[in-house]
KEVEXVEX-609861 format. One record per residue (C-alpha): residue number from 1; x, z negated, y. Coordinates in nm, 2 decimals. Layout:
N
SITE	i	east	up	north
SITE	NUM	X	Z	Y
...
# end
This chain:
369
SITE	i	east	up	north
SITE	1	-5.03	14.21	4.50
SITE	2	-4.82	13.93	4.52
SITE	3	-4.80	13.81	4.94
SITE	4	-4.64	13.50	5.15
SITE	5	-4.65	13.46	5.49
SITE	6	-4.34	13.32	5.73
SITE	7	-4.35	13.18	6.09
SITE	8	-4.04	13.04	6.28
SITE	9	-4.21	12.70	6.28
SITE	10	-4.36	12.60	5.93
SITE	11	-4.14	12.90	5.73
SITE	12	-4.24	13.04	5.44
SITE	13	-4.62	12.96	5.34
SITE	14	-4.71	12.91	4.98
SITE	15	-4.71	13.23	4.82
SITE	16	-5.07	13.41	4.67
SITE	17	-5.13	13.67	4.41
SITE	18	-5.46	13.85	4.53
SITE	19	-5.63	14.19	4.47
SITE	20	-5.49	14.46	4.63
SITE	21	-5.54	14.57	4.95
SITE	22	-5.48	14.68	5.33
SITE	23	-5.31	14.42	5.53
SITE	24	-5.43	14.25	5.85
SITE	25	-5.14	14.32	6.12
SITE	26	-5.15	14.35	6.49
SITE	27	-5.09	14.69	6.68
SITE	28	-4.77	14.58	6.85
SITE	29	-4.66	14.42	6.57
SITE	30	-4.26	14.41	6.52
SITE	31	-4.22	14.64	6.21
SITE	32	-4.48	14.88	6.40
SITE	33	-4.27	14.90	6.69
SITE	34	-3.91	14.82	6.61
SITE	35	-3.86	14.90	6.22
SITE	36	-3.81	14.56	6.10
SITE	37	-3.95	14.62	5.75
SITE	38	-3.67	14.66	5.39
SITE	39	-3.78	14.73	5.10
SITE	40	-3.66	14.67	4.71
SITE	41	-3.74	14.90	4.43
SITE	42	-3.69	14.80	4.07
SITE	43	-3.88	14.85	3.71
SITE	44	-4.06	14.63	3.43
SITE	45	-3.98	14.80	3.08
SITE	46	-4.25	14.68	2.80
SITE	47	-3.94	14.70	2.50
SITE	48	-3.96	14.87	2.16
SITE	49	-3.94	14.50	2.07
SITE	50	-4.32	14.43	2.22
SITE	51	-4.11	14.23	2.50
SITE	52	-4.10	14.25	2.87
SITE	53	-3.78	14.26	3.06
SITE	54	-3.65	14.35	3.42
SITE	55	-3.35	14.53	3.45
SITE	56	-3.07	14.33	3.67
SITE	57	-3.30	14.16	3.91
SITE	58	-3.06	13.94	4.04
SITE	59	-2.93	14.21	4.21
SITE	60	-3.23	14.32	4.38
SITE	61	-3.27	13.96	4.45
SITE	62	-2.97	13.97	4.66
SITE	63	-2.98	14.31	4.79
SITE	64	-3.32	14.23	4.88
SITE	65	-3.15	13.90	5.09
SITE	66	-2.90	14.14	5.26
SITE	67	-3.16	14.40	5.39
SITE	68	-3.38	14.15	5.59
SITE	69	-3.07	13.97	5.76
SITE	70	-2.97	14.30	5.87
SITE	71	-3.27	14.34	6.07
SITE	72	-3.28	14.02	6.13
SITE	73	-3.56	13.93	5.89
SITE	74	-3.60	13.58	5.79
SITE	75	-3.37	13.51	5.48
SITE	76	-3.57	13.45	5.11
SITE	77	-3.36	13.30	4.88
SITE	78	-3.26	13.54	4.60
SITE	79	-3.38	13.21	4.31
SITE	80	-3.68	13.19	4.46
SITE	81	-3.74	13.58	4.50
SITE	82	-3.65	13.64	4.11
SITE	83	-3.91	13.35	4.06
SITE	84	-4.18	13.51	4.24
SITE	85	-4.08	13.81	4.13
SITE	86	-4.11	13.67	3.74
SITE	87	-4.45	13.52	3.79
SITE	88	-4.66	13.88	3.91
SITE	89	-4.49	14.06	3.63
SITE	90	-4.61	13.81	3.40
SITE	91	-4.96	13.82	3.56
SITE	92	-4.97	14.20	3.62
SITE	93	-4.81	14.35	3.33
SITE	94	-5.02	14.31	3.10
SITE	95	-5.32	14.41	3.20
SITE	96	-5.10	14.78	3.23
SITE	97	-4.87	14.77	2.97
SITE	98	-4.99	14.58	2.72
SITE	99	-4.83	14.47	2.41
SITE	100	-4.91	14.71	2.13
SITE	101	-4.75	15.05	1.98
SITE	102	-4.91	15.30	2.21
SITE	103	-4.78	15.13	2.51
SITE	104	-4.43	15.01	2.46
SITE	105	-4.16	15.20	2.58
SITE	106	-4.37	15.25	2.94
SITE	107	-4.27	15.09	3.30
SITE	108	-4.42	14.97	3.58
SITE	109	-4.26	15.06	3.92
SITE	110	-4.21	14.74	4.16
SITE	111	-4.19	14.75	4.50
SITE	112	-4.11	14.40	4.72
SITE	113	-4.14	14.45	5.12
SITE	114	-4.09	14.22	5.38
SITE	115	-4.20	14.32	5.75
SITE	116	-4.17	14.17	6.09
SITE	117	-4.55	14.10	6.20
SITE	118	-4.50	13.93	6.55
SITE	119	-4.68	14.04	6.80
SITE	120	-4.46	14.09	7.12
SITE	121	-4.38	14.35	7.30
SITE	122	-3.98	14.34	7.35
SITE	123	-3.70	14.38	7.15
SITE	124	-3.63	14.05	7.00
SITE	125	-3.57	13.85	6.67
SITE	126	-3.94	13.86	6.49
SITE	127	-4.08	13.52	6.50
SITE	128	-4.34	13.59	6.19
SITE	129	-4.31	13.80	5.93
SITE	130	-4.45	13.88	5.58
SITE	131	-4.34	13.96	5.25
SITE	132	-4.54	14.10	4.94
SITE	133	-4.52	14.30	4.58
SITE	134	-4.68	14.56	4.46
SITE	135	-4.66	14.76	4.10
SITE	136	-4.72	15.14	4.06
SITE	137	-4.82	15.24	3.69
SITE	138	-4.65	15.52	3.57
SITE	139	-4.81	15.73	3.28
SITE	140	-4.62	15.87	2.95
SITE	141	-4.57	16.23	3.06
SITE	142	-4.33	16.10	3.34
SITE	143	-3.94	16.21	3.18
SITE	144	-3.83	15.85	3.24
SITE	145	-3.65	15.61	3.02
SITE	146	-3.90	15.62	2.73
SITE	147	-4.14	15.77	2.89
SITE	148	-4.15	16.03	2.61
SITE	149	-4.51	16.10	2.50
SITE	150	-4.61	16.45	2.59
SITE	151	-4.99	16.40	2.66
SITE	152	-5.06	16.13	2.91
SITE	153	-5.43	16.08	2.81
SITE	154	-5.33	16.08	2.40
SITE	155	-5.27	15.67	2.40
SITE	156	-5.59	15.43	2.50
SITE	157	-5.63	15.29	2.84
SITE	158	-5.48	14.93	2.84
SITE	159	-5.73	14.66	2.91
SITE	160	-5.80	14.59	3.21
SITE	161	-5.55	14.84	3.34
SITE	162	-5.63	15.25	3.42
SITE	163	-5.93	15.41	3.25
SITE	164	-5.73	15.70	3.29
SITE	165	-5.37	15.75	3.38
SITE	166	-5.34	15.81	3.74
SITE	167	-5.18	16.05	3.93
SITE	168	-4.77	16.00	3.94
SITE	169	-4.66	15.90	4.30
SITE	170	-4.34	16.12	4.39
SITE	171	-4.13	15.80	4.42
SITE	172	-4.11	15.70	4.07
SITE	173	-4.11	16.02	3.89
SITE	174	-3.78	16.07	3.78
SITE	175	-3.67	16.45	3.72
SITE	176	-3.51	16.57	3.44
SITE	177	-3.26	16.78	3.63
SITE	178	-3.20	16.82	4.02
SITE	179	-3.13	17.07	4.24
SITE	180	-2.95	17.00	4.56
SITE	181	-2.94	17.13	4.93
SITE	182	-2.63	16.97	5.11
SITE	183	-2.71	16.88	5.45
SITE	184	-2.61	17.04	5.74
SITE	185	-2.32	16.94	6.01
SITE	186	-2.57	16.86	6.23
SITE	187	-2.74	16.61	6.06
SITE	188	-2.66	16.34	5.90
SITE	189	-2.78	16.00	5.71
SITE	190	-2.62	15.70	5.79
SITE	191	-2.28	15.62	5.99
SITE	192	-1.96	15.36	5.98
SITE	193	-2.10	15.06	6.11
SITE	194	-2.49	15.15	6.08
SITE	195	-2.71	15.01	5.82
SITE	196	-2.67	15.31	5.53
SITE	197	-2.56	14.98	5.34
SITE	198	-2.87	14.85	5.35
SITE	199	-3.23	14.88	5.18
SITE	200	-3.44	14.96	5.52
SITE	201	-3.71	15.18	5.63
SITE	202	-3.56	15.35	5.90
SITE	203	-3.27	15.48	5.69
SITE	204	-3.53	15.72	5.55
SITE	205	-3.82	15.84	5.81
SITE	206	-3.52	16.02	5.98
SITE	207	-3.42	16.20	5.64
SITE	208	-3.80	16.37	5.57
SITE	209	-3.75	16.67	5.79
SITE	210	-3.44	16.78	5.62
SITE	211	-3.58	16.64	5.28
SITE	212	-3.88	16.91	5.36
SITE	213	-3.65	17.16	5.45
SITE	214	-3.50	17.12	5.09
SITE	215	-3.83	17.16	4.91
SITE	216	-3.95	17.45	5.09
SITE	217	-3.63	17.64	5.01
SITE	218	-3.66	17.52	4.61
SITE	219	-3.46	17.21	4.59
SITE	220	-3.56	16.90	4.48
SITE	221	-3.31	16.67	4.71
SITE	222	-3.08	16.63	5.05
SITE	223	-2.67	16.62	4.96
SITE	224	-2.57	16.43	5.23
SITE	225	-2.26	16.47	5.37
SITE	226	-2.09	16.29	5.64
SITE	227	-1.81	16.42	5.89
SITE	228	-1.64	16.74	6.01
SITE	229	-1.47	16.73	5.65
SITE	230	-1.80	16.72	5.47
SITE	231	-1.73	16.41	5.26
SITE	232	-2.05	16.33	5.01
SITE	233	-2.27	16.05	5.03
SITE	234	-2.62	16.03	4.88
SITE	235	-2.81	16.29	4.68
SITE	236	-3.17	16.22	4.83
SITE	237	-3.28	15.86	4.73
SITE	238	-2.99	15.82	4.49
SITE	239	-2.58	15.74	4.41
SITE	240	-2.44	16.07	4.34
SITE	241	-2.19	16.14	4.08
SITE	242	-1.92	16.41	3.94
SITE	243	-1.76	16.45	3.62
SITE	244	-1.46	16.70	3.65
SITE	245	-1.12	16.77	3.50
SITE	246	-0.86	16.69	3.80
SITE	247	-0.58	16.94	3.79
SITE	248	-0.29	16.73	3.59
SITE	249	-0.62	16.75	3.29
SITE	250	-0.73	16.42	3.35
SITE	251	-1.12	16.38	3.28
SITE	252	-1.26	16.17	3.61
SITE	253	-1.58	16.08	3.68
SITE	254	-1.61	16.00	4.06
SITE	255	-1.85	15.89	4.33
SITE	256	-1.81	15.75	4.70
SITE	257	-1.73	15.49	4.81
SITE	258	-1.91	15.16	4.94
SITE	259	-1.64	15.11	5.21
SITE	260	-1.77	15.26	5.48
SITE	261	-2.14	15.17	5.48
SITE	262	-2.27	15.47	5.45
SITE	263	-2.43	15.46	5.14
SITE	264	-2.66	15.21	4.90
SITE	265	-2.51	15.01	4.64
SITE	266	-2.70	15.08	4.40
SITE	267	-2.81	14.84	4.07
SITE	268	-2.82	15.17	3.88
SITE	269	-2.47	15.30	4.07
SITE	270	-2.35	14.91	3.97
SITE	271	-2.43	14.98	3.60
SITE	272	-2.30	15.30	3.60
SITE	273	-1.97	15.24	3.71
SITE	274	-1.94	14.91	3.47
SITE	275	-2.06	15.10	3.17
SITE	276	-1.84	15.37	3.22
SITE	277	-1.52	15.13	3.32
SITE	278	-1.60	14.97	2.95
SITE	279	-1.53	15.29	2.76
SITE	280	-1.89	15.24	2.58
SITE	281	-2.00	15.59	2.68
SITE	282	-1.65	15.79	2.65
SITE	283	-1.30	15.81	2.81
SITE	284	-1.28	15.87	3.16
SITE	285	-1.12	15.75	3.44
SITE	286	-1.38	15.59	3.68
SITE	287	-1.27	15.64	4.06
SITE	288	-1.49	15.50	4.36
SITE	289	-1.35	15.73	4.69
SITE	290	-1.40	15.95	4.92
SITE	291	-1.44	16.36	4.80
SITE	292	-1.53	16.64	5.04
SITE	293	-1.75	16.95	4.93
SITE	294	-1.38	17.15	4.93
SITE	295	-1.30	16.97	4.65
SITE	296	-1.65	17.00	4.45
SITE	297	-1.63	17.35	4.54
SITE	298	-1.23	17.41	4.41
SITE	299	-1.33	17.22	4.10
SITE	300	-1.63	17.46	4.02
SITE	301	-1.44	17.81	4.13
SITE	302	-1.15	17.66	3.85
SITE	303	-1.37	17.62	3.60
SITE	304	-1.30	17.21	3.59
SITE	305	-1.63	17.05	3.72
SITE	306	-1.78	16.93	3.41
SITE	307	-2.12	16.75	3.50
SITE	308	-2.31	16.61	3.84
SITE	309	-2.58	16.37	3.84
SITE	310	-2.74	16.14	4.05
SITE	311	-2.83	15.76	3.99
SITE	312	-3.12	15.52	4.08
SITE	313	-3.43	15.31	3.96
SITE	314	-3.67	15.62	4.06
SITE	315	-3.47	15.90	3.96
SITE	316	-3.29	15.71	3.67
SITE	317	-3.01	15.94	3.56
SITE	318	-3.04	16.31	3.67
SITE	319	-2.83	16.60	3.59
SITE	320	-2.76	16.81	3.87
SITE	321	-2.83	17.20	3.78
SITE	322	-2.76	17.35	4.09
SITE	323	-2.58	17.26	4.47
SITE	324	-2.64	17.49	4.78
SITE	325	-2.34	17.39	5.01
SITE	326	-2.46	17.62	5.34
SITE	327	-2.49	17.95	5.14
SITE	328	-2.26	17.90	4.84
SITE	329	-2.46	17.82	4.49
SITE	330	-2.28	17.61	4.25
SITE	331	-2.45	17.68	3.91
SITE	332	-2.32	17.34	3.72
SITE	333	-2.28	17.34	3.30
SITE	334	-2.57	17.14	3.12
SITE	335	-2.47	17.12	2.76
SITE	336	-2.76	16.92	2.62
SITE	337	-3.09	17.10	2.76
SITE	338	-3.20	16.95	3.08
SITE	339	-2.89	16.70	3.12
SITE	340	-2.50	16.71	3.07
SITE	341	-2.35	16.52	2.76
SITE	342	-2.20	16.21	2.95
SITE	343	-2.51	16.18	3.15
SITE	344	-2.76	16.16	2.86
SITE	345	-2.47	15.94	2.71
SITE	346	-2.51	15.67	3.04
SITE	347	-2.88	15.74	3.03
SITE	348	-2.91	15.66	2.68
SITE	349	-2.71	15.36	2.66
SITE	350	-2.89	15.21	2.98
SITE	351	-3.19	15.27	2.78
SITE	352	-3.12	15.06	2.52
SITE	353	-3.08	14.75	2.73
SITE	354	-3.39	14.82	2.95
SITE	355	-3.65	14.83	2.66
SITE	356	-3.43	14.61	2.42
SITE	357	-3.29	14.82	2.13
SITE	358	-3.04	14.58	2.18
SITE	359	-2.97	14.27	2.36
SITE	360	-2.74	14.25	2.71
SITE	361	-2.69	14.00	2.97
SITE	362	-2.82	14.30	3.23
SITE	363	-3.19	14.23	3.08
SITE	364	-3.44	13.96	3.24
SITE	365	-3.72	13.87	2.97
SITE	366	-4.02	13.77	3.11
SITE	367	-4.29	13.54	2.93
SITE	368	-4.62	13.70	2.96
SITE	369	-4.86	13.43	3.10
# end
């Protein structure tokens, strides 16, 4: 893991790459006791090409920036992030994807934290805090982008890396298809004015009740909605999206809106919407605004809803199959086995930049060290 170290005195110390492991932090330290801890989530792709590349870092980078001055979080300059960021993958990838057949096509899942570590008691601005990096290595068996190989243990162990393919953590094991439970009136996720906007850990230890609710009734992920007219937000962890045929025949694709601050903007949900707004993956008209459950609802008793799917660095793209909106099923079309034709069509092209069938602006190489 890669780790620095920031008082309000000296700032940031010089950063470290060291052997993972638990972290020495105080009992009343500030993220313990007040939730000053963000998060970023994004992937390394070892490329058809043999390369390495991120996917859009920059973004992160800045995302990342926004998260820990909303919880007032000592800024890290996005360069110097994407630098940081540059130098583990180049020192950890390899040793877990390295570069040969077997093992291109494969990710590594990145996760950058920074938490709050001073030790008063109070509610104040942390005075120390610390920020680290860790990789997850996810094996071939894992329906991700390229993540095609049907046997996880049928490729050799990478040097250095996993004797054996560990288990797949939850968080980066993107589903093929999703089935959703939308939440009910009572709860909801984030609020006008809150920090929904923003990549912090309190937006989701408030969501894992309802999120367990979903799984013990079948369902892989929380709709939120938001307000006595039931708008949609979020499905789970991810940007949600519809595909439907409005009513004057018009094919729209449409997912809420960032203006309220009720939901992530997402790099995927970025990519998405530019991709689509291009025309590279099909004619549609590309709407960002608000759309209540009535509507989703109309659209599927008329016959016009075409595709769902949700959007994210875990989850990738994911056809929805199914919605639960408090006792109604919607049974959605999936015309191409486990995902809907415009979604494999997104999922596909975003593929091709992210392991380098061809070349975009969107992908970071990184030079292995």
């Amino acid at each position: 893991m890669l780790t620095a170290t920031w008082s309000i005195s000296s700032g940031w110390s010089a950063p470290s790459i060291v052997p993972y492991g638990p972290l020495a932090i105080q009992p009343a330290a500030s993220c313990l006791q007040y939730a000053t801890e963000c998060f970023e989530g994004l992937k390394c792709y070892r490329g058809h090409d043999g390369r390495l590349r991120l996917f859009r870092p920059q973004v992160n980078a800045a995302r990342f920036l926004k998260s820990a001055t909303r919880i007032a979080l000592p800024s890290f300059p996005p360069d110097e992030f994407l630098k940081l960021l540059v130098k583990f993958v180049a020192h950890e990838a390899p040793k877990w994807l390295p570069n040969n057949p077997d093992w291109r096509g494969r990710f590594l899942y990145l996760r950058p934290t920074m938490i709050g570590t001073s030790i008063k008691i109070g509610l104040q601005r942390p005075d120390e805090a610390m920020m680290f990096i860790v990789a997850v290595f996810v094996p071939a068996d894992v329906n991700g982008p390229g993540n095609s190989a049907s046997n996880p243990n049928s490729s050799p162990a990478p040097t250095a890396g996993p004797s054996t393919p560990p288990e797949v953590p939850s968080a980066t094991s993107p589903p093929t298809r999703m089935k959703l439970l939308a939440s009910k009136q009572d709860m909801i996720r984030a609020w006008p004015g809150g920090f929904g906007s923003s990549k912090v850990g309190a937006n989701y230890g408030p969501t894992i009740v309802a999120q367990s609710e979903a799984r013990r009734r079948g369902y892989d992920q929380v709709l939120w909605l938001f307000g006595p007219e039931d708008y949609v937000t979020e499905a789970g962890l991810a940007n949600f999206f519809m595909l439907w045929t409005t009513k004057d025949g018009i094919k729209e694709l449409v997912t809420p809106p960032l203006e309220l601050g009720v939901i992530l903007e997402g790099v995927t949900r970025r990519s998405v919407l530019e991709v689509c707004r291009s025309g590279k993956v099909g004619d549609v008209v590309v709407s960002e605004r608000k759309a209540k459950m009535d509507e989703i609802v109309s659209a599927y008793e008329e016959g016009r809803m075409l595709e769902a799917f949700a959007v994210g660095t875990a989850v990738f793209v994911a056809s929805v199959s199914e919605i639960d909106f408090r006792g109604k099923k919607l049974i959605l079309p999936l015309d191409r086995g486990d995902s809907g034709g415009f979604a494999t069509a997104v999922k596909g092209y975003l593929e091709g930049i992210m392991f380098g069938r061809f070349g975009h602006k969107w992908a970071h190489l990184v030079e292995e060290v």
